[in-house]
KEDONU-568708 format. One line per field, with one value per residue: residue number from 1; x, y, z of N, C-alpha, C in turn. Coordinates in nm, 3 decimals, m for minus. Layout:
residues N
sero: [NUM;...]
n_u: [X;...]
n_v: [Y;...]
n_w: [Z;...]
ca_u: [X;...]
ca_v: [Y;...]
ca_w: [Z;...]
c_u: [X;...]
c_v: [Y;...]
c_w: [Z;...]
end
This chain:
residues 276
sero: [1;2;3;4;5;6;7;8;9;10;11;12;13;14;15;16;17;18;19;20;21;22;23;24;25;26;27;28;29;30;31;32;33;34;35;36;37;38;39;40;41;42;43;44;45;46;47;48;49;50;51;52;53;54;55;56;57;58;59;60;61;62;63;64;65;66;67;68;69;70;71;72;73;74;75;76;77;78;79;80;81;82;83;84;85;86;87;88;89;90;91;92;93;94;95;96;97;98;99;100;101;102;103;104;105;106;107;108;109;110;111;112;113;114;115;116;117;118;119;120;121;122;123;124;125;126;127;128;129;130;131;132;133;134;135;136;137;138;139;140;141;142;143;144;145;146;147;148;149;150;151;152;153;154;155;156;157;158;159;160;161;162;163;164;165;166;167;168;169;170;171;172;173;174;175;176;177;178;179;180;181;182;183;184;185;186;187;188;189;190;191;192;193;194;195;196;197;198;199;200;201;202;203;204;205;206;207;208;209;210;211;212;213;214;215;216;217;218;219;220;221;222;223;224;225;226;227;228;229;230;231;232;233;234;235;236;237;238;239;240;241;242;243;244;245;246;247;248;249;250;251;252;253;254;255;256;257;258;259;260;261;262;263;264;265;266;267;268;269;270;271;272;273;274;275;276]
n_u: [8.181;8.292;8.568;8.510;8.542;8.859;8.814;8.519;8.484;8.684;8.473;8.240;8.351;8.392;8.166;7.994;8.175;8.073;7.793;7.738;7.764;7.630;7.334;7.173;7.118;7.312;7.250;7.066;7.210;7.381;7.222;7.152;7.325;7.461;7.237;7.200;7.410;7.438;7.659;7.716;7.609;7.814;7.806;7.845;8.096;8.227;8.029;8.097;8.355;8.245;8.169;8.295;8.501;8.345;8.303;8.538;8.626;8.413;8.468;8.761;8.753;8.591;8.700;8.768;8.570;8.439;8.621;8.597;8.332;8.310;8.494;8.382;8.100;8.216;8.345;8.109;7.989;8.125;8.062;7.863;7.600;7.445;7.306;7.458;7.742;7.804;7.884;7.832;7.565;7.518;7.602;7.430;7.199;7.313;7.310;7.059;6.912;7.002;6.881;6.648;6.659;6.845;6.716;6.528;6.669;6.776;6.526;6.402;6.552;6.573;6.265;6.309;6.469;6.318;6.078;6.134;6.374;6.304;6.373;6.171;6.031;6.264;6.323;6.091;6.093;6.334;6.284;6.092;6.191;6.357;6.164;6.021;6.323;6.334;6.052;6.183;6.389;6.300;6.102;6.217;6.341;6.627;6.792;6.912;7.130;7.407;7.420;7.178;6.993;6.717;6.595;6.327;6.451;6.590;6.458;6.311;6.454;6.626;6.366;6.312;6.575;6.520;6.376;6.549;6.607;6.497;6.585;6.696;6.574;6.797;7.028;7.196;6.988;6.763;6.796;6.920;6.725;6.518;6.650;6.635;6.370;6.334;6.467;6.744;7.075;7.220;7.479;7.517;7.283;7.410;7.615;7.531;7.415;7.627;7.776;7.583;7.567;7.764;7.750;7.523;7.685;7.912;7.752;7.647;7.851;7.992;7.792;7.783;8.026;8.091;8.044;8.206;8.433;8.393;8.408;8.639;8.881;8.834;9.088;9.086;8.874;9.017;9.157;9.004;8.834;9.030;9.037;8.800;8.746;8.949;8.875;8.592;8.655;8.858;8.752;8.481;8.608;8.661;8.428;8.263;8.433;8.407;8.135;8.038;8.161;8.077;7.790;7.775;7.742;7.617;7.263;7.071;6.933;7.061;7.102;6.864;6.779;6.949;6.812;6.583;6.683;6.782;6.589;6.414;6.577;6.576;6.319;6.283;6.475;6.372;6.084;6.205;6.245;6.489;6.638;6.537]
n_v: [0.214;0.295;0.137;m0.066;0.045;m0.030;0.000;m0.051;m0.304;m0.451;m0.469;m0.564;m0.851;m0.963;m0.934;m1.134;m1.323;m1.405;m1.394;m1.550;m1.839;m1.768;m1.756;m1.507;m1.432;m1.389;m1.281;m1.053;m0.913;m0.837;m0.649;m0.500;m0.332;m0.129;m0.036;0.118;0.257;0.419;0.324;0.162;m0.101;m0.354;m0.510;m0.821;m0.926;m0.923;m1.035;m1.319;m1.349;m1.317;m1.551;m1.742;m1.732;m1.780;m2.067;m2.138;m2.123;m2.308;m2.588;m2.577;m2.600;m2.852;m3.039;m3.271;m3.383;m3.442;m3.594;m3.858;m3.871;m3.885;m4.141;m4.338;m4.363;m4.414;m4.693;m4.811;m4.825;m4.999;m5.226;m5.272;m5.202;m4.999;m4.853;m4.965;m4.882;m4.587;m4.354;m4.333;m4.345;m4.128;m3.918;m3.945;m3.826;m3.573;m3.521;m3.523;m3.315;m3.129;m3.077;m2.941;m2.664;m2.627;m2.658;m2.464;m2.232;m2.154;m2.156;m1.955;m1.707;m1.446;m1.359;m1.307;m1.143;m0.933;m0.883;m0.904;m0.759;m0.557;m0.310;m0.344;m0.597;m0.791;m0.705;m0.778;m1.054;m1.102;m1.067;m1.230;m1.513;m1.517;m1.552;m1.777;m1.905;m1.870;m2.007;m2.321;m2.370;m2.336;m2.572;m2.801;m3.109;m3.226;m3.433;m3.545;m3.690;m3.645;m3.859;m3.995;m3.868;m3.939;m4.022;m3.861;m3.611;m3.525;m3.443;m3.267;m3.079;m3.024;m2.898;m2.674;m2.527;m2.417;m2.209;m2.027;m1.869;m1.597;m1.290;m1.232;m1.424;m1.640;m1.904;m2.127;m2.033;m2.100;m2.390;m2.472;m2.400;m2.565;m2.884;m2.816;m2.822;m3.109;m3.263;m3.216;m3.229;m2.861;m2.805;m3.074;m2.967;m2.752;m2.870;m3.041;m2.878;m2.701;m2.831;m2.872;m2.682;m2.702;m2.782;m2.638;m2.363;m2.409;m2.450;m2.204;m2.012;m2.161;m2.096;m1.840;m1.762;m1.814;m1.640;m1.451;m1.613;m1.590;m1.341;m1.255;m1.095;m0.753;m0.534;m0.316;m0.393;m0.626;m0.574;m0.511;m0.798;m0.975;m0.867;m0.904;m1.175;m1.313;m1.228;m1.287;m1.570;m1.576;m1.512;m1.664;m1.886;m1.907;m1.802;m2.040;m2.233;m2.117;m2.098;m2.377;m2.448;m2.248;m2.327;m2.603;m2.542;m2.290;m2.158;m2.069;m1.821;m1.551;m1.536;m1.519;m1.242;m1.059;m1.041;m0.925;m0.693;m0.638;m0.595;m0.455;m0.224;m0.123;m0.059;0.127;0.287;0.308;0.430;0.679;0.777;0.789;0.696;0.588]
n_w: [m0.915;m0.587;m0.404;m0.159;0.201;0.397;0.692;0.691;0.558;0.744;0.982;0.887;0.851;1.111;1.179;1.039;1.106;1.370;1.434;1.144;1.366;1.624;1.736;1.653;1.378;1.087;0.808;0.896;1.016;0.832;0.698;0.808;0.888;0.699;0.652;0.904;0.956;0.707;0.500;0.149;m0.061;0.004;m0.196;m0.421;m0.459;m0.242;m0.058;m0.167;m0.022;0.259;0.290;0.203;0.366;0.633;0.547;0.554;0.828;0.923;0.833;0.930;1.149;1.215;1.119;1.120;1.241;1.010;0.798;0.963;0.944;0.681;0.603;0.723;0.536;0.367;0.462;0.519;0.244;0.099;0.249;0.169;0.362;0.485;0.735;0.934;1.060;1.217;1.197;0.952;0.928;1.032;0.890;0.611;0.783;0.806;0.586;0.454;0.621;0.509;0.292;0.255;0.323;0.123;m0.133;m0.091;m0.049;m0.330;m0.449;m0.335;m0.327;m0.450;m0.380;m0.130;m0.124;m0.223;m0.089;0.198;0.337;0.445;0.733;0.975;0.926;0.913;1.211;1.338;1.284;1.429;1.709;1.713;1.693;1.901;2.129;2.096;2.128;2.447;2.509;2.383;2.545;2.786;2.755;2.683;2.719;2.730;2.758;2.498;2.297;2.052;1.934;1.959;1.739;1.546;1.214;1.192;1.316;1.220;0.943;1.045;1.168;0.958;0.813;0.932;0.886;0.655;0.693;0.753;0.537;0.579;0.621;0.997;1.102;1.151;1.059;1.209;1.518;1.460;1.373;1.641;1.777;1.746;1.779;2.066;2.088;2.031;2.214;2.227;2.399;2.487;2.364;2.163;2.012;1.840;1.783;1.594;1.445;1.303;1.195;1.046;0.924;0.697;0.415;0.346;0.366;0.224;m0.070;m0.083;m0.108;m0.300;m0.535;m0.596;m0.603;m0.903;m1.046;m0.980;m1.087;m1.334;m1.452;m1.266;m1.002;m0.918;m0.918;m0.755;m0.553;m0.406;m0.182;0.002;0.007;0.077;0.347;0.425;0.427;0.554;0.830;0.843;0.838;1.075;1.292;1.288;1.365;1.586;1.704;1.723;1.875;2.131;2.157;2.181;2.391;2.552;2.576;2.727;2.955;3.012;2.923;2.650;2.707;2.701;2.431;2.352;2.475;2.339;2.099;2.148;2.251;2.020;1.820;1.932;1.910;1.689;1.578;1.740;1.606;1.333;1.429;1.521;1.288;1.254;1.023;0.739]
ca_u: [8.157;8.409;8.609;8.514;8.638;8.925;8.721;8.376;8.509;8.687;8.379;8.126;8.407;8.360;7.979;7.971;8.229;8.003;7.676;7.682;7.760;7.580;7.181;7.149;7.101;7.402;7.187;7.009;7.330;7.450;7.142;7.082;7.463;7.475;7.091;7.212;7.558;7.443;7.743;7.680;7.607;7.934;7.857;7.857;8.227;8.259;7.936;8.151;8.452;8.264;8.085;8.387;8.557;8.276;8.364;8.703;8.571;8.375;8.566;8.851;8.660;8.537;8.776;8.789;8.425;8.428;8.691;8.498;8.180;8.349;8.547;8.235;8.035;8.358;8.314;7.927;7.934;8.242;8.013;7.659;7.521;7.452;7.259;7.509;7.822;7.755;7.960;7.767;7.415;7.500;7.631;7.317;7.165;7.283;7.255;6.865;6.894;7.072;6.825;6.516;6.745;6.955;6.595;6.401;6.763;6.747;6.366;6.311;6.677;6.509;6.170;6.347;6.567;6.235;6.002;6.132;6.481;6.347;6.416;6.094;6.017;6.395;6.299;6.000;6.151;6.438;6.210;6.027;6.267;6.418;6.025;6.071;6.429;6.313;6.005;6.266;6.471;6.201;6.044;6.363;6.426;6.779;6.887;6.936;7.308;7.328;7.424;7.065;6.934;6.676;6.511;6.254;6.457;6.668;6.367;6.245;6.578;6.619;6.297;6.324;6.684;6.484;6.320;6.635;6.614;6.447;6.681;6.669;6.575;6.941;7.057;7.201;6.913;6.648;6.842;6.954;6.604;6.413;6.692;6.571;6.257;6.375;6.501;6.902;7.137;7.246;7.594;7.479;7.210;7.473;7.715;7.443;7.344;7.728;7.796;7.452;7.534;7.839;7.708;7.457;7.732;7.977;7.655;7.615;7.931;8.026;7.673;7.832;8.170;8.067;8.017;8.369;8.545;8.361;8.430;8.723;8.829;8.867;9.186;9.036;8.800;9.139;9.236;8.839;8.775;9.096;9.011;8.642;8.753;9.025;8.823;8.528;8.744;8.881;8.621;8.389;8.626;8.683;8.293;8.196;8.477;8.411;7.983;8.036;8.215;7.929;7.691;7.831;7.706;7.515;7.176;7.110;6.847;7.105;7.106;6.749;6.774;7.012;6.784;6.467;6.681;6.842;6.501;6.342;6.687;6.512;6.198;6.291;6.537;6.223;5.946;6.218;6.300;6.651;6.674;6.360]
ca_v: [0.205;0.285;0.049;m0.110;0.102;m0.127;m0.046;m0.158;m0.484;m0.559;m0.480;m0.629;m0.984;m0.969;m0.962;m1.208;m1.473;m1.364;m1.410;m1.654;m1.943;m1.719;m1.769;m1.402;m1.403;m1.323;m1.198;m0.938;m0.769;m0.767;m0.598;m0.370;m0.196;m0.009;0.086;0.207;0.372;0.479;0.203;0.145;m0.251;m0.403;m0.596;m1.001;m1.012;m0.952;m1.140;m1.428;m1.322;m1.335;m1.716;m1.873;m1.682;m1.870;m2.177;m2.181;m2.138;m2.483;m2.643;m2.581;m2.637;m2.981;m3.127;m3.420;m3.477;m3.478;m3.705;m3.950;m3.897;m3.955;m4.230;m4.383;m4.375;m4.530;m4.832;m4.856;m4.870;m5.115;m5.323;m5.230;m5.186;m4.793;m4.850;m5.023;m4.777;m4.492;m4.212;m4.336;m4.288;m3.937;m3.842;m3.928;m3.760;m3.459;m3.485;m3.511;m3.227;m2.993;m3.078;m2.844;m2.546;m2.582;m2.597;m2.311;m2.078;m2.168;m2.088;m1.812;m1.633;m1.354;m1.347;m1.269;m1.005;m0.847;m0.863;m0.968;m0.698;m0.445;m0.331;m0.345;m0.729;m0.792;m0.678;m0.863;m1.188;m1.106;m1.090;m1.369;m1.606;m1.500;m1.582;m1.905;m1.995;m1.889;m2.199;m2.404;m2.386;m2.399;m2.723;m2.905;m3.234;m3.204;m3.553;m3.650;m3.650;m3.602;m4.026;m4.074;m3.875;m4.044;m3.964;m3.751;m3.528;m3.455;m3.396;m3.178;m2.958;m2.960;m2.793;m2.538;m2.442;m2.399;m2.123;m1.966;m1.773;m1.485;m1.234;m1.252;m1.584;m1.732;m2.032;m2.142;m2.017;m2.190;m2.500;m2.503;m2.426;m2.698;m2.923;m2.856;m2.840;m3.238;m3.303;m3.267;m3.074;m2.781;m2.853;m3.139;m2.913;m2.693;m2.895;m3.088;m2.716;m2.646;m2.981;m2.950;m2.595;m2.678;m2.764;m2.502;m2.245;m2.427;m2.405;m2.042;m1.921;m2.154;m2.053;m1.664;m1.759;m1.842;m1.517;m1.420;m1.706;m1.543;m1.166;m1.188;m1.016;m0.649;m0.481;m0.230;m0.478;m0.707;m0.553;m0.554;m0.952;m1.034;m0.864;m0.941;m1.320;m1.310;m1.126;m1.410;m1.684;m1.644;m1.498;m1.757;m2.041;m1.845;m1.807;m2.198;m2.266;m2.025;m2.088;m2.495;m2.456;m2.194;m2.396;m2.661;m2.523;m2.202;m2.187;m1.965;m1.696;m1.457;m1.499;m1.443;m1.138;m1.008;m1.064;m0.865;m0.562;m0.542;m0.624;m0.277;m0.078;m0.150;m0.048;0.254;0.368;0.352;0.534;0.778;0.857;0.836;0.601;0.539]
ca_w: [m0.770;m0.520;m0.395;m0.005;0.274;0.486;0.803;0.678;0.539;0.892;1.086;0.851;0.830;1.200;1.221;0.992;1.141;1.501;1.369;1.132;1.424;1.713;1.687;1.596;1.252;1.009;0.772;0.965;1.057;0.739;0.596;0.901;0.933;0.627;0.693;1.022;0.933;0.559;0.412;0.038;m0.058;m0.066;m0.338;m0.479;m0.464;m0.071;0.007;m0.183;0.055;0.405;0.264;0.208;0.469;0.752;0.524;0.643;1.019;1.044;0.790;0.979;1.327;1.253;0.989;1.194;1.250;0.867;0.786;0.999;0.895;0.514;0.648;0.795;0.435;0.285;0.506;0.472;0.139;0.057;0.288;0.122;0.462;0.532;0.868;1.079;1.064;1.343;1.118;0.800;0.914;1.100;0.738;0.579;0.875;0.781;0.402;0.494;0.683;0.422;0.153;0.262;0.266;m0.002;m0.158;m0.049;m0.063;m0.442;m0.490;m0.270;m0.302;m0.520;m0.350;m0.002;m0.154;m0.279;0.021;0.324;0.387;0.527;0.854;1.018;0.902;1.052;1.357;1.381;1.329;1.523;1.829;1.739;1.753;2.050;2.194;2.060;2.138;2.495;2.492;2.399;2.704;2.898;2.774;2.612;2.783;2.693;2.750;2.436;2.271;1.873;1.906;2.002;1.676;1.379;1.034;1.227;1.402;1.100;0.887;1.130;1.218;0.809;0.766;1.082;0.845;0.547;0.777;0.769;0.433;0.612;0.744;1.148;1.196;1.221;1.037;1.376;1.617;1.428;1.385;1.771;1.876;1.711;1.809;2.178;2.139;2.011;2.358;2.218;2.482;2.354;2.252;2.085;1.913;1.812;1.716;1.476;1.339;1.275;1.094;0.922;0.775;0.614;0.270;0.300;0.342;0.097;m0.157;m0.092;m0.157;m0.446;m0.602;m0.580;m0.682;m1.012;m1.106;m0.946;m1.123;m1.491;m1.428;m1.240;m0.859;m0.982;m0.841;m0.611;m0.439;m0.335;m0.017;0.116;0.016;0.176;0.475;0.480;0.421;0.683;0.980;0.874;0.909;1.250;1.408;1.276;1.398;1.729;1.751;1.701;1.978;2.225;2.202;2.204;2.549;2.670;2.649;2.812;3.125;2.996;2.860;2.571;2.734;2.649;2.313;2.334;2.540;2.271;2.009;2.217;2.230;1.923;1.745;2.042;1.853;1.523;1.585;1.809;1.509;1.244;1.470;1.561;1.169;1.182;0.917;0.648]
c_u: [8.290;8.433;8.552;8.556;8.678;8.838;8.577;8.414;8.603;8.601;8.300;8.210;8.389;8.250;7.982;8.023;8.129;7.895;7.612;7.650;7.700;7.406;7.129;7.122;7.199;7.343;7.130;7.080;7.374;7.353;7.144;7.271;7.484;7.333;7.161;7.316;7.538;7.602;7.658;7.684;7.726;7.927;7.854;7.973;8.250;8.180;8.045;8.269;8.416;8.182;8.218;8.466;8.472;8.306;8.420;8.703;8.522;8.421;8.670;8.862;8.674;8.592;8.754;8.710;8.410;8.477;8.609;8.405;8.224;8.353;8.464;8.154;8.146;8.337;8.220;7.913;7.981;8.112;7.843;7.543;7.521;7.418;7.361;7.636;7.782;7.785;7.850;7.656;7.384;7.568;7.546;7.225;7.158;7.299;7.116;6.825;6.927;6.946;6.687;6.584;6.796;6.786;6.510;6.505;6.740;6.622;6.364;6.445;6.621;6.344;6.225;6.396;6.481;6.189;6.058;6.317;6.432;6.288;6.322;6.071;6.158;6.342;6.225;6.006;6.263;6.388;6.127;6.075;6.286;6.273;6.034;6.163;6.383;6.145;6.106;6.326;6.396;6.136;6.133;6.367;6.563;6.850;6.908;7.067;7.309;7.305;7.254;6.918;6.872;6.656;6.436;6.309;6.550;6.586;6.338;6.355;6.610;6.496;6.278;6.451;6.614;6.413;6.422;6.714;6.611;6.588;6.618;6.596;6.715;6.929;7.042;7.109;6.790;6.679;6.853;6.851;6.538;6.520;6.713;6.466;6.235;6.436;6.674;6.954;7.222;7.365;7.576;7.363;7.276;7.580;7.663;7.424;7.479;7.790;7.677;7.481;7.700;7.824;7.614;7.552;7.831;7.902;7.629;7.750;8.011;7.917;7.736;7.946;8.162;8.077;8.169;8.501;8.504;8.413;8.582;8.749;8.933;8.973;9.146;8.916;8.888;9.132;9.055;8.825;8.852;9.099;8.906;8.691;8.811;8.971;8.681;8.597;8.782;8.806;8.521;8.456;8.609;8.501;8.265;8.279;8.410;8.208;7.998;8.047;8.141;7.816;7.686;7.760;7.624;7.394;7.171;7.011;6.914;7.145;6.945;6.737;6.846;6.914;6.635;6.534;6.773;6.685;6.433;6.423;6.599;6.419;6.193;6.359;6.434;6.144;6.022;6.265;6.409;6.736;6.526;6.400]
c_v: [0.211;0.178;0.029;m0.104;0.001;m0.138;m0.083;m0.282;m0.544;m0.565;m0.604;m0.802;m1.014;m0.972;m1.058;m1.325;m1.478;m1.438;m1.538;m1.800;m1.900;m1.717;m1.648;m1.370;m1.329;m1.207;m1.073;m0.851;m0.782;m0.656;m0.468;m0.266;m0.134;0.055;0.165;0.348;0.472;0.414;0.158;m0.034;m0.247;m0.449;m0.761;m1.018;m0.994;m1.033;m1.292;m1.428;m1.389;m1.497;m1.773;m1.867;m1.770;m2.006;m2.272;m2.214;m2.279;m2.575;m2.669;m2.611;m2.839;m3.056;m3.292;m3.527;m3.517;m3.570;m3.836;m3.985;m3.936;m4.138;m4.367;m4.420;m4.492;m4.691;m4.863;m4.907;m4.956;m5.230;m5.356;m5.246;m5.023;m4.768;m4.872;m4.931;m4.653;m4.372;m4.217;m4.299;m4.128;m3.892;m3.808;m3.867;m3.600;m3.426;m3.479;m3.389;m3.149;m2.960;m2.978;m2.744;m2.498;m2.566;m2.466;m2.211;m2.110;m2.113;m2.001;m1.755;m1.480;m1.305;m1.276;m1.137;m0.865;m0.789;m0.874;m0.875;m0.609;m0.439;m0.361;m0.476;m0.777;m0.802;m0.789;m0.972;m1.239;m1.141;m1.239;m1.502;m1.642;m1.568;m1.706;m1.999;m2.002;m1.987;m2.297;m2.428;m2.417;m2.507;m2.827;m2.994;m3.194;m3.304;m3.633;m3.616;m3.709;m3.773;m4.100;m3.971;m3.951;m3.965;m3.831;m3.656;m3.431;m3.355;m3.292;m3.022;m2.911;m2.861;m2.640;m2.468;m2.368;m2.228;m1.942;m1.816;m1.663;m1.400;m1.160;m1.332;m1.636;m1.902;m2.124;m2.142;m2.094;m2.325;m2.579;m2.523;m2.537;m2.802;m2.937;m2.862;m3.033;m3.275;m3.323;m3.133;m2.995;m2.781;m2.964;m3.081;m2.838;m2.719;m2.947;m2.929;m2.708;m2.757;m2.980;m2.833;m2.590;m2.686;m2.712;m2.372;m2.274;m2.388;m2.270;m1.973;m1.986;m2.113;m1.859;m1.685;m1.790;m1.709;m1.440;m1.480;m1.634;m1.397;m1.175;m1.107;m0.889;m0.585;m0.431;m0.275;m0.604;m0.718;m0.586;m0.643;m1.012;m1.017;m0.939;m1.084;m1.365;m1.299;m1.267;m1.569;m1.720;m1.580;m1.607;m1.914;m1.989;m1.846;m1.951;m2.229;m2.254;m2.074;m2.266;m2.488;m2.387;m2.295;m2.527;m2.650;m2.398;m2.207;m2.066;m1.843;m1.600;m1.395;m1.419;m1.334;m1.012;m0.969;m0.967;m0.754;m0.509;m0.485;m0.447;m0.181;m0.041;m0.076;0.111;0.356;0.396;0.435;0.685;0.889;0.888;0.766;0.589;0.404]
c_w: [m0.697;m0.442;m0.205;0.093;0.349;0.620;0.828;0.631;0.657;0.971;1.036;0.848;0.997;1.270;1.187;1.026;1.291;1.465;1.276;1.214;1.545;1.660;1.710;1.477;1.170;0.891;0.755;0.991;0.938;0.675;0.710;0.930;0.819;0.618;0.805;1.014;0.791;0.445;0.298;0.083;m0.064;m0.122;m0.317;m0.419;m0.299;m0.008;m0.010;m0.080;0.199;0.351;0.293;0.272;0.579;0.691;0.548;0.761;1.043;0.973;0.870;1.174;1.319;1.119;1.028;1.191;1.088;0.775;0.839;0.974;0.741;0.543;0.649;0.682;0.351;0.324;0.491;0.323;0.063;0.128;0.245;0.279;0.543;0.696;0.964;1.078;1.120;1.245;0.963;0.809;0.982;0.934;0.671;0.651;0.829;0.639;0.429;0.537;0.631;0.316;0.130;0.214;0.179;m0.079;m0.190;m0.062;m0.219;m0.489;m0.446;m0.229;m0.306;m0.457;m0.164;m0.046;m0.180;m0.142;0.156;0.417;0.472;0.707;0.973;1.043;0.963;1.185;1.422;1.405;1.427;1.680;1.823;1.723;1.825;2.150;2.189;2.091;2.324;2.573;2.485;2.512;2.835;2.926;2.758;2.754;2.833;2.787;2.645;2.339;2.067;1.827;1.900;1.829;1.595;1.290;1.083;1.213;1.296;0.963;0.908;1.171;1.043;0.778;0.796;0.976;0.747;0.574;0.765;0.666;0.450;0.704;0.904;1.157;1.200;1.213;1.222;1.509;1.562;1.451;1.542;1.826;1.838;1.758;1.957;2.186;2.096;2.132;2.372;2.369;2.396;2.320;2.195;1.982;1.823;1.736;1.572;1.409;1.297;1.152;0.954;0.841;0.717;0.462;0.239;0.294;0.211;m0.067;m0.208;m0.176;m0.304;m0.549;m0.687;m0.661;m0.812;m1.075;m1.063;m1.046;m1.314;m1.520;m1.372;m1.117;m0.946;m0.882;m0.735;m0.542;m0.380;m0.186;0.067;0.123;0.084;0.299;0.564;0.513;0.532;0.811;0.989;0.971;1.017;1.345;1.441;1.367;1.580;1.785;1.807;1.841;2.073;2.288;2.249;2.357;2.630;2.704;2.698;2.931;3.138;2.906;2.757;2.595;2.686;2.563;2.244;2.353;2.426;2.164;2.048;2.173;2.115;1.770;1.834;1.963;1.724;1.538;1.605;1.675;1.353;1.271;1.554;1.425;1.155;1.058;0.838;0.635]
end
């Protein structure tokens, strides 16, 4: 197989740092730009590239919150009291909340890969999200701040991830939306979805790297993983910034709106036969 042209592994490290923290679905664009362009798979070893490449992004976003939230378990449990420590029970919070996902990506890795890529089914979910994320906005409370989460709501935003297997639903956009339709505002929904998928993405890409670390990164796939990894990385941290502070004060219709007409491109590019 030839080796991973430099300008498909900076585009596709740039969807992917975009996408995975934008409630678009990372997924969906990875599967739908070499349908569109005719781009071969890139392959295990770059998938492992743009994983631990977004990794780096909220890793390196929310080191802080993480330390704390450790920090926080550290003291709980020197004191054998888990409840009363604020950092300790948002930890367990979002261990609760990882555990559907990591789940259902395990069982139904291979069952998605079968049924559920092609571009048509994409589409479909792509739009129907977006239908979805716009309900949310419309009914969401959105007075409640991630301090005021419980058990429920974690339960409940864990299973909505678990959702997330399918390409075009969007780790992120599922997570965010059920997290208003929970009455959180949406940088507090957002920031809980960004916190909650770090050991679903850490999972993913050390799951992959296994097979990297047995085989070996083959010379002439170098320059692509370091790009792909690179172009993830600070896009992805640059994404998480950049959306926290939107919605701040913007609502996310326009992620929906995004998600209407890229899901209409789909559709239109099937029933016009320029792609099978």
């Amino acid at each position: 197989m030839d080796p991973l042209d430099p300008f498909q592994a900076l585009v596709m490290g740039i969807v992917q740092g975009l996408t995975e923290f934008l409630p678009v679905s990372s997924s969906a664009h990875l599967v739908l730009l070499p349908w569109l362009f005719g781009w071969r798979d890139p392959g295990l070893t770059f998938d492992v590239a743009l994983h631990i490449g977004t990794l780096f992004a909220v890793i390196g976003y929310f080191w802080r919150d993480w330390w704390q939230l450790v920090g926080g378990l550290g003291r709980s449990l020197s004191r054998r009291r888990l409840a009363d420590d604020p950092q300790a029970r948002m930890f367990w919070l979002l261990v609760i909340a990882s555990v559907p996902g990591a789940v259902v990506g395990a069982l139904a890795e291979d069952a998605v890969e079968s049924w559920l890529r092609a571009p048509a089914i994409i589409a479909a979910l792509t739009i129907g999200l977006g239908l979805v994320l716009v309900l949310a906005e419309a009914i969401g409370s959105r007075d409640r701040l991630m301090k005021h989460l419980g058990l429920g709501d974690a339960i409940l935003i864990g299973i909505s991830q678990a959702l997330a297997v399918c390409p075009g639903v969007s780790r992120s956009g599922v997570t965010i939306t059920t997290g208003l339709f929970r009455g959180l505002t949406r940088d507090a929904a957002a920031r809980f979805s960004f916190l909650m998928s770090t050991p679903i993405i850490a999972g993913a890409g050390l799951y992959n790297l296994r097979h990297l670390l047995t085989g070996g990164l083959p010379a002439d796939e170098r320059l692509g993983f370091a790009i792909g990894f690179t172009a993830a990385a600070v896009v992805g941290f640059l994404a998480i910034k950049l959306l926290l502070r939107y919605l701040q004060r913007n609502s996310l219709l326009v992620f929906a709106y995004y998600r209407f007409a890229l899901g209409a491109l789909i559709f239109a590019v099937i029933l016009a036969g320029v792609r099978g």
